[in-house]
N, C-alpha and C positions, 0 to 999 in steps of 0.2 A: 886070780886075785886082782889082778891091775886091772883086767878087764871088768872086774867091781867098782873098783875105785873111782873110773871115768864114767860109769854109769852114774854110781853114788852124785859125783860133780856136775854132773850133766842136769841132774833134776833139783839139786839147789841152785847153779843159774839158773832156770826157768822158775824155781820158784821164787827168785832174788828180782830177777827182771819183771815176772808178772807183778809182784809187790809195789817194786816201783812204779810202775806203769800206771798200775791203779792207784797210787797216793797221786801220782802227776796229773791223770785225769779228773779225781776228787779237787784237787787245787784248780785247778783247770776250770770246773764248774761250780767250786765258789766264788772264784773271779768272777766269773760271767752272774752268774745269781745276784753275786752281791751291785754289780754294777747293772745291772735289770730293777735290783729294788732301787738303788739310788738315781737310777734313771725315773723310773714313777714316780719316786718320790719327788723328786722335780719337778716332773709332768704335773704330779699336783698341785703342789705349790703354783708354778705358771697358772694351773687350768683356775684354783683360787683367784687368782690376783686377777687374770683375765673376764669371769665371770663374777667377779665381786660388783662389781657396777657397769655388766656387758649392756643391762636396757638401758644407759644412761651415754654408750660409746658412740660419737659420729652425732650426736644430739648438738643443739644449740641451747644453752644456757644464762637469759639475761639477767641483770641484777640493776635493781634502779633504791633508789635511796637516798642517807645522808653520811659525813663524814667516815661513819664505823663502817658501812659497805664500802665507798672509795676507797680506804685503806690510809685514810688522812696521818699523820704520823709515823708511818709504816715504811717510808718510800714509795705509798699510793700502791701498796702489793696488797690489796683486797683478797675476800674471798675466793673470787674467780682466778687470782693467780695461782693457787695454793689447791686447788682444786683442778686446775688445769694439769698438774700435777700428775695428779691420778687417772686422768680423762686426756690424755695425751691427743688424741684423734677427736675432742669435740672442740666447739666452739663457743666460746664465751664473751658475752659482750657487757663491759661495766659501766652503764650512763646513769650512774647517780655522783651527786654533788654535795660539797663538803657543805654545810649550811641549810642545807634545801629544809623547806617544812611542808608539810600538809596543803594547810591552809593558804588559800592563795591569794591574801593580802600583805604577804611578808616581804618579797621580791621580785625579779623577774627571772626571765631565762628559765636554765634549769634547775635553780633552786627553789622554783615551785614542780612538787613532785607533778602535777600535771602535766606540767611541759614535758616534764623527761620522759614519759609516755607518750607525748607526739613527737618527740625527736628520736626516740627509738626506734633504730632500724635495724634489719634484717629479719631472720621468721623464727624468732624462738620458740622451742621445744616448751621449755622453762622458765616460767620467770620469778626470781627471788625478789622480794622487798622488802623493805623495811618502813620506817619514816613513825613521826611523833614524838622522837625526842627532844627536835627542838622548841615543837609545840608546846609542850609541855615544860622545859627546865630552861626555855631561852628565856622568856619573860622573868623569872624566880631568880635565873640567875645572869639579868641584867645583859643578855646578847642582846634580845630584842627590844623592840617599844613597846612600851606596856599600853596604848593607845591603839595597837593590832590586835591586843590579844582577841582571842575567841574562845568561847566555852568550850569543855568538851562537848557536853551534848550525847543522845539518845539514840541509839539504832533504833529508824521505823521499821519494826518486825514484818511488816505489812509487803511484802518481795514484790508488790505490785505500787508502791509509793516510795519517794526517795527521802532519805534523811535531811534534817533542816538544814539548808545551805546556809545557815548564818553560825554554823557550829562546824569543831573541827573534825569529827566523825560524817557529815554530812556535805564536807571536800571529801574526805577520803574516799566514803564513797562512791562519787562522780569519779576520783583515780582509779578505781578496780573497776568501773563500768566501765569506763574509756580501755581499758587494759582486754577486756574482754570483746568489746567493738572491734579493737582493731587486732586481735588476737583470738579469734575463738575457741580454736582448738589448741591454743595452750593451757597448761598446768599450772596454777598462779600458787607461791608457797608466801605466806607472811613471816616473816623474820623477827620473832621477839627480841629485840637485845636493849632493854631496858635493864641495865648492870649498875644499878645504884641506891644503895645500899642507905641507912641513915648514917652512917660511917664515913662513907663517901661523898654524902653532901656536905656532912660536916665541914669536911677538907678544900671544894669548895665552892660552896656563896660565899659570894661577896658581903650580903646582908642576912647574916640568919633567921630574920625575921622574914624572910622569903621561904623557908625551908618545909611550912606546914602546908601552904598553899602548892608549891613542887609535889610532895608528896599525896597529897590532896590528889591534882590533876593527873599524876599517876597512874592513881588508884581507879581514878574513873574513868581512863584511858585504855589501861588494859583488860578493866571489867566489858567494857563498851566491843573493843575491837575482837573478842572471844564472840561478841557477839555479829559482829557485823561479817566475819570470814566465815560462821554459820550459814547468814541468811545468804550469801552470793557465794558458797563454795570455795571456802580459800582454805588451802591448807595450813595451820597454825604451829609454828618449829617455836617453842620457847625453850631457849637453853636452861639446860640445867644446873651447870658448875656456878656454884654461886661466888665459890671462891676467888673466879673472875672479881665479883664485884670491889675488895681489898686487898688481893695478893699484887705486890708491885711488878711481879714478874709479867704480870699479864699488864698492867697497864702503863701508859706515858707520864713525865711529870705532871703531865697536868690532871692527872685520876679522869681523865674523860675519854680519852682517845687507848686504841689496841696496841700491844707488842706484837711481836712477830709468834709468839708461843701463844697468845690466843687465838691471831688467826687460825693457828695450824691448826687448833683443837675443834674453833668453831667450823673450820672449813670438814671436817673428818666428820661432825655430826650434821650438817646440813645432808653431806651425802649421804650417810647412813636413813636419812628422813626424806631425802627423795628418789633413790634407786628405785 
């Protein structure tokens, strides 16, 4: 009988210990599992974030323009710094000027965009632009002389002839030929950000009676320039958040210039539009 007993006890330890053994090793191998998935799960997140904009990594990216590209109001923190961001390993170089126009009867230096085309240096991958703001709302709204102005003017469809030099679509032009002269094998993107709104001009001309002629030249500015980044291959990014145009968050006292919450948004859709 005792010789029972320690038999009996003998095979519920082993079956006490084997139990435990395997619940220990089951724990055991959901640790590791579970930290195998949260390890991929990482790994993708990283490998995302990593090839989110891997063709865009170790690239040079330039930006030439007016005021809303320099980042005027901002602390001068343009798109390129906010972008830079994200593109840690490229290079970004920002030679646009607060004021600059088109047309290159308005000033000197690099607030005519053509200059900033021959002062830009290095080999950019990319090059962002903008410009025709001022062309368009500096006269309307009393920056400029009204003794500069120039028409907008007509894209010559004709890819073998150049637009009328006495109009401000036919500067521009000569700027995306020179950009392309001295850049051939870069990717040239045009940058819409005409964010103004009838609300917005409301707020402010000086002379309301400036306000149909602003809107006017607008109109026939960005009808014109759809067409002109056709005939020479420009890539056309017009933002879409229009709420830009009256939400105060996004803009300065003075309804004309960026916050730091539009750069961020426009900079996040520039990339999305040239990865």
């Amino acid at each position: 009988m005792k010789k029972f007993i320690i038999i009996i006890s003998f095979i519920i330890f082993v079956i006490l210990i084997t139990f435990l053994s395997n619940n220990m090793i089951d724990d055991d191998l959901d640790n590791k599992v579970g930290t195998r998935v949260n390890n991929e799960t990482n790994n993708i997140i990283e490998d995302e974030v990593a090839t989110e904009y891997s063709n865009l990594d170790g690239k040079t990216i330039a930006f030439l323009g007016d005021s809303l590209v320099e980042g005027y109001g901002n602390d001068y923190k343009g798109f390129d710094y906010y972008m830079q961001q994200s593109l840690p390993s490229s290079k970004f170089i920002n030679n646009s000027r607060s004021g600059s126009t088109v047309t290159d009867n308005t000033g000197t230096d690099t607030i005519i965009m053509l200059n900033q085309v021959k002062t830009l240096e290095g080999n950019p991958d990319i090059i962002v632009f903008n410009g025709g703001s001022n062309d368009i709302m500096g006269y309307g709204l009393e920056f400029l002389n009204k003794d500069l102005k120039k028409e907008i003017g007509k894209v010559e469809l004709d890819k073998t002839k150049m637009t009328d030099k006495s109009t401000v679509m036919g500067d521009f032009e000569e700027v995306i030929v020179e950009l392309y002269k001295k850049y051939p094998d870069a990717e040239l993107y045009y940058l819409d950000l005409f964010l103004m709104d009838d609300e917005t001009l409301e707020k402010i001309a000086k002379n309301k009676n400036n306000i149909p002629d602003i809107k006017l030249r607008q109109d026939e500015f960005k009808e014109q320039i759809k067409v002109l980044c056709e005939k020479l291959n420009v890539k056309y990014i017009e933002i879409p958040d229009k709420s830009i145009e009256t939400d105060k968050s996004y803009r300065q006292d003075d309804w004309i210039h960026l916050k730091e919450k539009a750069y961020q948004e426009i900079s996040a859709y520039i990339l999305e539009n040239i990865k």
